[in-house]
HTML snippet that shows the backbone in 3Dmol.js (N, CA, C, O; Angstrom):
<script src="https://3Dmol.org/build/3Dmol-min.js"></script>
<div id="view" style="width:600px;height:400px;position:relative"></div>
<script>
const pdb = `
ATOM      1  N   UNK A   1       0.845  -1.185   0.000  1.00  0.00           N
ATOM      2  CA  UNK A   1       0.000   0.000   0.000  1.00  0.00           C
ATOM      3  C   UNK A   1       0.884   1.240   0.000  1.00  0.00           C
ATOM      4  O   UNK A   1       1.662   1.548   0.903  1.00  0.00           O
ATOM      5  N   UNK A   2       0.651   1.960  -1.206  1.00  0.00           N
ATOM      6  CA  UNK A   2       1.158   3.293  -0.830  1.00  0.00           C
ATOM      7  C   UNK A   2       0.514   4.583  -0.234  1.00  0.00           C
ATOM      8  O   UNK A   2       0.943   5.732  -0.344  1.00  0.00           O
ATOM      9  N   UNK A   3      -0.468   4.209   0.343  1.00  0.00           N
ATOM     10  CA  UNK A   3      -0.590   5.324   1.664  1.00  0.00           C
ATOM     11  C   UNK A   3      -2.257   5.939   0.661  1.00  0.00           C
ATOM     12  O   UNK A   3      -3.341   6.029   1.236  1.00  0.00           O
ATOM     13  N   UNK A   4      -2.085   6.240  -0.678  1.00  0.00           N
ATOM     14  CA  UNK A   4      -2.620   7.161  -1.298  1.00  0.00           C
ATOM     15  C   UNK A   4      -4.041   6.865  -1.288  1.00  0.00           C
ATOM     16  O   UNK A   4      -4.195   5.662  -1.076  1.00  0.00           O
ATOM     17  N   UNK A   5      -5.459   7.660  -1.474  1.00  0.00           N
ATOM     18  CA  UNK A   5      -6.571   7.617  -1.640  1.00  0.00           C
ATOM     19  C   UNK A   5      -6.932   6.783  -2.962  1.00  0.00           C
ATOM     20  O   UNK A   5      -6.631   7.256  -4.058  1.00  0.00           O
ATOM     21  N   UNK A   6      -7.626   5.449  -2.851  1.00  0.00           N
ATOM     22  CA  UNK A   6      -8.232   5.071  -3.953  1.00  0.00           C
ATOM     23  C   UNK A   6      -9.888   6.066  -4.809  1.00  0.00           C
ATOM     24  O   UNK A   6     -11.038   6.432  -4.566  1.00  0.00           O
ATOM     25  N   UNK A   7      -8.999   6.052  -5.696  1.00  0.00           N
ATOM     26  CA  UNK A   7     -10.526   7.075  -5.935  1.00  0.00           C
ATOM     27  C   UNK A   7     -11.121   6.257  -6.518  1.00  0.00           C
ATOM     28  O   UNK A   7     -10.540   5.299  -7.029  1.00  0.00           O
ATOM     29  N   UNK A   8     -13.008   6.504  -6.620  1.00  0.00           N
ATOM     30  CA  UNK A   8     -14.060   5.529  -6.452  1.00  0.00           C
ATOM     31  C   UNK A   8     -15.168   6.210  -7.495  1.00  0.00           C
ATOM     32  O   UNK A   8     -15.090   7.367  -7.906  1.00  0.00           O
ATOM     33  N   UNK A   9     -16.130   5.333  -7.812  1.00  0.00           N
ATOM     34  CA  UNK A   9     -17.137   5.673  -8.725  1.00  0.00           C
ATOM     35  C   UNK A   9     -17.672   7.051  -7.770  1.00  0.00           C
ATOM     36  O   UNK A   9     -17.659   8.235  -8.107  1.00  0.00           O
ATOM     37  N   UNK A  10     -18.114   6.476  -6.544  1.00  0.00           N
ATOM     38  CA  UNK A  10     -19.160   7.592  -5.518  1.00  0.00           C
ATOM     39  C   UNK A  10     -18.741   8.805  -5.568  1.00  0.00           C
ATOM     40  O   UNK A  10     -19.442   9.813  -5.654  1.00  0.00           O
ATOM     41  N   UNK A  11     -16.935   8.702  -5.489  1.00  0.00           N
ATOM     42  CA  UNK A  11     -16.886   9.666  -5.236  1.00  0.00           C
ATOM     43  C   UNK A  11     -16.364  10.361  -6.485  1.00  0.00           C
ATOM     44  O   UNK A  11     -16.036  11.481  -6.093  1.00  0.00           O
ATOM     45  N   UNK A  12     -16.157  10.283  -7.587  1.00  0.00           N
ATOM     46  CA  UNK A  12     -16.205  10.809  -8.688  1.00  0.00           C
ATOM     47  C   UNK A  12     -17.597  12.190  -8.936  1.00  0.00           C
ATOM     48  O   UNK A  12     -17.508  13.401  -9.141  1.00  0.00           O
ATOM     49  N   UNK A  13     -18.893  11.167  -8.773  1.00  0.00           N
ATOM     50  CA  UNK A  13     -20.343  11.688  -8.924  1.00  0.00           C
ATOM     51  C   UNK A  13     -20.538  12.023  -7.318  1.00  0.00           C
ATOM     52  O   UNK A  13     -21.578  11.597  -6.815  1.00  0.00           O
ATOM     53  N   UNK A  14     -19.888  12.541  -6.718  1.00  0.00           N
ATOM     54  CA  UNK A  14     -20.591  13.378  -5.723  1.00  0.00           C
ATOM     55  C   UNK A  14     -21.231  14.583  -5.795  1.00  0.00           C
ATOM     56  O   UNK A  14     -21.576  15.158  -6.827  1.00  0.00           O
ATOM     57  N   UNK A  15     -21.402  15.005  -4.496  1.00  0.00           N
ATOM     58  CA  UNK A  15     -22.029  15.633  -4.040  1.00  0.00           C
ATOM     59  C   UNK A  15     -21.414  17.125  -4.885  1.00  0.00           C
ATOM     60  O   UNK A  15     -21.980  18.025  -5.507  1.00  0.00           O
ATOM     61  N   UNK A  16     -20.031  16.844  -4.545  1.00  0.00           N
ATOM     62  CA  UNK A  16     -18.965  17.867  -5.162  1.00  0.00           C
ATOM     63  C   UNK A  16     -18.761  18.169  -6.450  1.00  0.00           C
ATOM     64  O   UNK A  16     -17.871  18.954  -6.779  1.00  0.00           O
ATOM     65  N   UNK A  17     -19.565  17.577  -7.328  1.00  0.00           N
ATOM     66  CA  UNK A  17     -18.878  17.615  -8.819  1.00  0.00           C
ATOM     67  C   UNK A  17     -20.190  17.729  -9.405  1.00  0.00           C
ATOM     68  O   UNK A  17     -20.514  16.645  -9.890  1.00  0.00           O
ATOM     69  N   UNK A  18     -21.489  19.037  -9.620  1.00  0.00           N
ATOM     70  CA  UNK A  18     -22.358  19.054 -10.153  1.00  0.00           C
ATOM     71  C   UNK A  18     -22.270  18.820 -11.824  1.00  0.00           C
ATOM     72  O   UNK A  18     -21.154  18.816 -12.344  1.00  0.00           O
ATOM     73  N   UNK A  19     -23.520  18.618 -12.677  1.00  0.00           N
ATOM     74  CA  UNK A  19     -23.240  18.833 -13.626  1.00  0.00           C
ATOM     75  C   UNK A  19     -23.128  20.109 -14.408  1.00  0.00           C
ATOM     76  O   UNK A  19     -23.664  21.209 -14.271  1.00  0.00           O
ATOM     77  N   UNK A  20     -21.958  19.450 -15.582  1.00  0.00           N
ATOM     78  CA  UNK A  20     -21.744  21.063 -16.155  1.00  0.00           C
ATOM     79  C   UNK A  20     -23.252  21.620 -17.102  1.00  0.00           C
ATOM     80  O   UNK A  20     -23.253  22.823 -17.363  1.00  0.00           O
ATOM     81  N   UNK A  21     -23.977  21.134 -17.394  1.00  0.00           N
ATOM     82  CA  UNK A  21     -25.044  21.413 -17.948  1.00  0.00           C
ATOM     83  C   UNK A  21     -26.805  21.242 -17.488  1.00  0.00           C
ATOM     84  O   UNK A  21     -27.079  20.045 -17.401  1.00  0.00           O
ATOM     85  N   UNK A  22     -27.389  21.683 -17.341  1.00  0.00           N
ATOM     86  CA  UNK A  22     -29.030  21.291 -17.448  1.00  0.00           C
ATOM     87  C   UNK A  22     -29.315  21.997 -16.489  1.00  0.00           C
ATOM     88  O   UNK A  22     -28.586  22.955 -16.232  1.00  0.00           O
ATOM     89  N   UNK A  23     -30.582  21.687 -15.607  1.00  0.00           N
ATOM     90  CA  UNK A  23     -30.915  22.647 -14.256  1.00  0.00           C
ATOM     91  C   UNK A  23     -30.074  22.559 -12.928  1.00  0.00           C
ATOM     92  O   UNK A  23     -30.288  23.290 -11.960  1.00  0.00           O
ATOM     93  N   UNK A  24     -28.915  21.415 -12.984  1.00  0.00           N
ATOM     94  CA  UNK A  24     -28.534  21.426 -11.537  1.00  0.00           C
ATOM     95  C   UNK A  24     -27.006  21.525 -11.711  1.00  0.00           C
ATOM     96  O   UNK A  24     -26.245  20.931 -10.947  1.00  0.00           O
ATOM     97  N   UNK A  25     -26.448  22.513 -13.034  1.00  0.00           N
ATOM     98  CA  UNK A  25     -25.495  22.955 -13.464  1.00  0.00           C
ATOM     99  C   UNK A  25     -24.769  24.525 -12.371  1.00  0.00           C
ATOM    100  O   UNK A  25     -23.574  24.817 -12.309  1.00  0.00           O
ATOM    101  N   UNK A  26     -25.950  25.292 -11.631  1.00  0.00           N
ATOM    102  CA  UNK A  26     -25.532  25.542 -10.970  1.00  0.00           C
ATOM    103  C   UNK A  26     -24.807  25.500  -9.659  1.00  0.00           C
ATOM    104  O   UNK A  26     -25.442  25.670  -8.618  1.00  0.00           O
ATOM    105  N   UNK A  27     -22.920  25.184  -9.639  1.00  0.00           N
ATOM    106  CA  UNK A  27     -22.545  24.397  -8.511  1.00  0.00           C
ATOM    107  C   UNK A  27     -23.335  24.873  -6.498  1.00  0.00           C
ATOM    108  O   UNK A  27     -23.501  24.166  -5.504  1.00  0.00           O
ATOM    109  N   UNK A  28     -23.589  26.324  -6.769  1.00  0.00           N
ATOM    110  CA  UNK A  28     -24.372  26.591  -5.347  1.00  0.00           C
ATOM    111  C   UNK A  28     -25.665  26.052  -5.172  1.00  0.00           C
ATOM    112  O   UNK A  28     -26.032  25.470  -4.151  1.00  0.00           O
ATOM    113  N   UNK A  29     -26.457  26.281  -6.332  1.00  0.00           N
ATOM    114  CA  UNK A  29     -27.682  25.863  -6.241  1.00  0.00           C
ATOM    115  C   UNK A  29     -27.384  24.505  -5.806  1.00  0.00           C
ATOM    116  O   UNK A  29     -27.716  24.207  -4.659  1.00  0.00           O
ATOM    117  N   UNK A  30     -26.762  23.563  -6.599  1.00  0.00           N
ATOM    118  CA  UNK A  30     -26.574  21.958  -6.705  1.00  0.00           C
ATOM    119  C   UNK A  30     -26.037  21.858  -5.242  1.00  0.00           C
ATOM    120  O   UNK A  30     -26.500  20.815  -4.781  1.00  0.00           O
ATOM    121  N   UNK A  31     -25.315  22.446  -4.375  1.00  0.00           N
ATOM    122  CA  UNK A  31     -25.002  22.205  -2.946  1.00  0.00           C
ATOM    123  C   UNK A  31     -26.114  22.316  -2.493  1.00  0.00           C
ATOM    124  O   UNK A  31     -26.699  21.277  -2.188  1.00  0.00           O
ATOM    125  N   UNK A  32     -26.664  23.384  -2.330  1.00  0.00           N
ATOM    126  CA  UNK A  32     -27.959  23.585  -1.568  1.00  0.00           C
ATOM    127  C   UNK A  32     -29.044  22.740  -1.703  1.00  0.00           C
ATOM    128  O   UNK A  32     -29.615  22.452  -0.651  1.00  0.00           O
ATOM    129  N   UNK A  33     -29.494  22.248  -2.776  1.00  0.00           N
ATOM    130  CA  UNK A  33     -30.272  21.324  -2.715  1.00  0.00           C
ATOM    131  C   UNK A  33     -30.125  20.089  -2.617  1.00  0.00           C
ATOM    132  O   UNK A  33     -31.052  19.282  -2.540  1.00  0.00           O
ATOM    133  N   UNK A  34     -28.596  19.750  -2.608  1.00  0.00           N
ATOM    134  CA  UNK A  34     -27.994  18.436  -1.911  1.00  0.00           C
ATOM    135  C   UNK A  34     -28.056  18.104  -0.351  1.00  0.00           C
ATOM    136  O   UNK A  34     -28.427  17.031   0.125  1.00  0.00           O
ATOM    137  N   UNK A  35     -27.607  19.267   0.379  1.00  0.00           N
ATOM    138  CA  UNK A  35     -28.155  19.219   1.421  1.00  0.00           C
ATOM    139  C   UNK A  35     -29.258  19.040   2.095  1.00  0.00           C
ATOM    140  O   UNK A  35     -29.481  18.451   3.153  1.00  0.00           O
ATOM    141  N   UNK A  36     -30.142  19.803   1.127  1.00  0.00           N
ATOM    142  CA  UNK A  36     -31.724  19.833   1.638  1.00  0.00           C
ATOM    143  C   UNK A  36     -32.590  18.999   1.911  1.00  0.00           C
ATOM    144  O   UNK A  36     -33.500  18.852   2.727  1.00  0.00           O
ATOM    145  N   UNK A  37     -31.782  18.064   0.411  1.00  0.00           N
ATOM    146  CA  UNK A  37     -32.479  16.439   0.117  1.00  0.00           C
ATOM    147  C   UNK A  37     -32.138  15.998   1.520  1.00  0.00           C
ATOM    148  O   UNK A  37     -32.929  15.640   2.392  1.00  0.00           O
ATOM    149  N   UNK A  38     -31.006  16.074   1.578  1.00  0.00           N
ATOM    150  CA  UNK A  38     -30.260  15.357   2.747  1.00  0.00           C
ATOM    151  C   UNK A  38     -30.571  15.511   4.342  1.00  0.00           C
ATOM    152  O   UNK A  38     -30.398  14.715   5.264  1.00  0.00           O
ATOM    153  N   UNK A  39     -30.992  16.576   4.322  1.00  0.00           N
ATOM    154  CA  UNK A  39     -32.153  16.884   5.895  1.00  0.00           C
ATOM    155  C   UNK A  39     -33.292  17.028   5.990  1.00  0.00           C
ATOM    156  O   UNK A  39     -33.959  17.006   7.024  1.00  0.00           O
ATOM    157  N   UNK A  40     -33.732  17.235   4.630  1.00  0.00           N
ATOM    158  CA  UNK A  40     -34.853  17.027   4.669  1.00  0.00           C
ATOM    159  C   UNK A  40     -35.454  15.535   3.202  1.00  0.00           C
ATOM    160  O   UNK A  40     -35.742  15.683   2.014  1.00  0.00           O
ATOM    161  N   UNK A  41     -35.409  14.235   4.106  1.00  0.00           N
ATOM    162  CA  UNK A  41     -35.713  13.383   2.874  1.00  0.00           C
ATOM    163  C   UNK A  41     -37.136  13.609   2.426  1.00  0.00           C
ATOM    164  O   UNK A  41     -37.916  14.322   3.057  1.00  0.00           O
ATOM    165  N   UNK A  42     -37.455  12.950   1.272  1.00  0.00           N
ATOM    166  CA  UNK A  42     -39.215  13.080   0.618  1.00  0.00           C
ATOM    167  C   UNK A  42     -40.114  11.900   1.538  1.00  0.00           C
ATOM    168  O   UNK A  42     -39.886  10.717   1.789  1.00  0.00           O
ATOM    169  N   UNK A  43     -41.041  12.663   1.841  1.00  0.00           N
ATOM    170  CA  UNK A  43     -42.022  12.242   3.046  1.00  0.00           C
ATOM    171  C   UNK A  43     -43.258  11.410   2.011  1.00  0.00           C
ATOM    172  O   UNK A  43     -43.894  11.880   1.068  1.00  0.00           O
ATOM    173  N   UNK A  44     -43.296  10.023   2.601  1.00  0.00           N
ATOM    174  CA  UNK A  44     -44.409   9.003   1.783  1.00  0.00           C
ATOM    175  C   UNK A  44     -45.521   8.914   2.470  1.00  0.00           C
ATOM    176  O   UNK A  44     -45.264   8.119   3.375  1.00  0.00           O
ATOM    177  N   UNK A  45     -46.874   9.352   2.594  1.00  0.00           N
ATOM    178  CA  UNK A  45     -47.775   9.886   3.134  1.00  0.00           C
ATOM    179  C   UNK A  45     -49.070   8.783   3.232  1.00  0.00           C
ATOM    180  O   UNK A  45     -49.177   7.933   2.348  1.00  0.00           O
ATOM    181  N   UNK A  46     -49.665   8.818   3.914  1.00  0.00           N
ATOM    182  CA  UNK A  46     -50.762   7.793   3.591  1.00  0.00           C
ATOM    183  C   UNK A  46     -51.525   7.645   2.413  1.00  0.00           C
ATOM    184  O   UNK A  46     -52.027   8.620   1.853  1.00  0.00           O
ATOM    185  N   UNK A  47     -51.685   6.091   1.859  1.00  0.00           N
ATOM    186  CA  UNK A  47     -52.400   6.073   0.399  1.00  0.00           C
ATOM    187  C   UNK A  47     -53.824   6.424   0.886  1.00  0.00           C
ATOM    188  O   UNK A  47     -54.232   7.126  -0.040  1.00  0.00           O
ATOM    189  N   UNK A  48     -54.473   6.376   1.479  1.00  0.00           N
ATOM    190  CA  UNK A  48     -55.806   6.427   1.888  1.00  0.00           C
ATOM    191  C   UNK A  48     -56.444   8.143   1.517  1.00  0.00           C
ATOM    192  O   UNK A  48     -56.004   9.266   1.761  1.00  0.00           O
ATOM    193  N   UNK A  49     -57.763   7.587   0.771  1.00  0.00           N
ATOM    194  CA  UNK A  49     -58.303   9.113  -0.052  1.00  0.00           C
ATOM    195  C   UNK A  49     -58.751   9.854   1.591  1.00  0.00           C
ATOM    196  O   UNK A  49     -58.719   9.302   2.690  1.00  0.00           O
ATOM    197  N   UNK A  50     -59.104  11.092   1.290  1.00  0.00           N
ATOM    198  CA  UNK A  50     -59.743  11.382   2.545  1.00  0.00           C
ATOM    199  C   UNK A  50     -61.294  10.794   2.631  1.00  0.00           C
ATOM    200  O   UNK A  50     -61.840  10.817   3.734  1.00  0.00           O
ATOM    201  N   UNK A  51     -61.928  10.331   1.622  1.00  0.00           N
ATOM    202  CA  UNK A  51     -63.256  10.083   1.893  1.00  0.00           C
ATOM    203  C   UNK A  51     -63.252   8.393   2.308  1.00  0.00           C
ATOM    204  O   UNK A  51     -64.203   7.705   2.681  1.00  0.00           O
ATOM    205  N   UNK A  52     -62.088   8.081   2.135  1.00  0.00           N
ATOM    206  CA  UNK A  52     -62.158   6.645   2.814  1.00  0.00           C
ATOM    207  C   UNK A  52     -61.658   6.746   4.187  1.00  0.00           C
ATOM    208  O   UNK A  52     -61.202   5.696   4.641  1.00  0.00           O
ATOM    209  N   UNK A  53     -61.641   7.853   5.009  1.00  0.00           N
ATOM    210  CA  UNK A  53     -61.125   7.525   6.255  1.00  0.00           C
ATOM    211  C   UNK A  53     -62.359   7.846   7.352  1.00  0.00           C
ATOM    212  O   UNK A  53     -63.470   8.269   7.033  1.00  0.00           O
ATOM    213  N   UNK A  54     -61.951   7.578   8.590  1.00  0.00           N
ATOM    214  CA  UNK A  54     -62.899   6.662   9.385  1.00  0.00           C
ATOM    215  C   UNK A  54     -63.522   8.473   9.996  1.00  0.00           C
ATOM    216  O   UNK A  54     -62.913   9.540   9.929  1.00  0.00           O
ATOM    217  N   UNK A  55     -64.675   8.232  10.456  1.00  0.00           N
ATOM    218  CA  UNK A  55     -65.327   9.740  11.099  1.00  0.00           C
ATOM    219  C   UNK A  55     -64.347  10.634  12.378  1.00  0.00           C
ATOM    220  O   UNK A  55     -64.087  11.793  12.700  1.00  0.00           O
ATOM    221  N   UNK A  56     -64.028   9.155  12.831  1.00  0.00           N
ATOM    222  CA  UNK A  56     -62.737   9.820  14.356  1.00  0.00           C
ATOM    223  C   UNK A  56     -61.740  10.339  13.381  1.00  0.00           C
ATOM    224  O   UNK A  56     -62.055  11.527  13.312  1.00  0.00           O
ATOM    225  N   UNK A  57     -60.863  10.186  12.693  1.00  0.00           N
ATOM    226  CA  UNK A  57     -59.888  10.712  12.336  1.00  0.00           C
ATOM    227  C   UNK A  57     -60.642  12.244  11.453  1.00  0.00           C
ATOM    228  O   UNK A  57     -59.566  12.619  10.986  1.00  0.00           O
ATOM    229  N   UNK A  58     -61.235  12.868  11.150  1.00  0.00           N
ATOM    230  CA  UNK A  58     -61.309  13.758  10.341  1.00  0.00           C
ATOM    231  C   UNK A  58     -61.294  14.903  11.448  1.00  0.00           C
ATOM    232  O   UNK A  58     -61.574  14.580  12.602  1.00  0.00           O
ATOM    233  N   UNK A  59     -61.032  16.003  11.199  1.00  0.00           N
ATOM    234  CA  UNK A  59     -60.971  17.123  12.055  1.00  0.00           C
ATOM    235  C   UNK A  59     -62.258  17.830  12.541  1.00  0.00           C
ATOM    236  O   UNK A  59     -62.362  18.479  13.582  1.00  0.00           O
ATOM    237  N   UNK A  60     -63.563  17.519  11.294  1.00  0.00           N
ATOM    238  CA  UNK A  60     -64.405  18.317  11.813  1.00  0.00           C
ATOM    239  C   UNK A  60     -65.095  17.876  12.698  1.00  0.00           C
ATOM    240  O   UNK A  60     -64.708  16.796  13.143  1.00  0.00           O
ATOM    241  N   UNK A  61     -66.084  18.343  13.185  1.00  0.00           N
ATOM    242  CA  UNK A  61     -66.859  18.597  14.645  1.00  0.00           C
ATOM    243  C   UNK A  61     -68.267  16.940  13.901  1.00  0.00           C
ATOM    244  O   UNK A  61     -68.776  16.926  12.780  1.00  0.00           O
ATOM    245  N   UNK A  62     -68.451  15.972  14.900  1.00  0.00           N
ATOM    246  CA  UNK A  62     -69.397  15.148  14.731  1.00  0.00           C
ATOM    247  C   UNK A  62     -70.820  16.210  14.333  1.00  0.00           C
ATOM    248  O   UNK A  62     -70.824  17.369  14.747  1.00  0.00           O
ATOM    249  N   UNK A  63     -72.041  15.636  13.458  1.00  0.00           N
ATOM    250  CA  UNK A  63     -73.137  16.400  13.107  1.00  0.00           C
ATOM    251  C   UNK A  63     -74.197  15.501  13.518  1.00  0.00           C
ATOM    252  O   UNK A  63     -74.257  14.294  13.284  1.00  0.00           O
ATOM    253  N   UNK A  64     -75.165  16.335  14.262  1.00  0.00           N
ATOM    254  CA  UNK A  64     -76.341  15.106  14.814  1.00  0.00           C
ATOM    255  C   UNK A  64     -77.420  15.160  14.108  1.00  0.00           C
ATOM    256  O   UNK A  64     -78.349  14.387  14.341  1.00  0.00           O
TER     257      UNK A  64
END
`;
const viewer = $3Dmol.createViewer("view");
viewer.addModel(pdb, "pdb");
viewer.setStyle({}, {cartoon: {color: "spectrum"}});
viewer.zoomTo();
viewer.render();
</script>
């Protein structure tokens, strides 16, 4: 071993190396929304319509 960093697919296409072209060509923008992804991941929400859910769960007030 000579001591040195193997460089790697990952880290080729990081975080660090936006692309030079299309919408995420801007390297600040492309940080910022790397991060963002990254604290904030995409939230998978219940499949259920609202008209299929049960009378307790809905917010409004019971009607007599």
């Amino acid at each position: 071993m000579d001591g040195a960093p193997k460089v790697t697919d990952s880290m080729v296409k990081s975080d660090l190396h936006p692309p030079h072209s299309g919408p995420g060509s801007d390297p600040v923008l492309y940080g910022v929304a790397a991060g963002l992804a990254e604290l904030f991941p995409p939230v998978t929400g219940h499949t259920r319509a609202v008209h299929d859910r049960d009378p307790v769960e809905t917010d409004e007030p019971e009607r007599d």
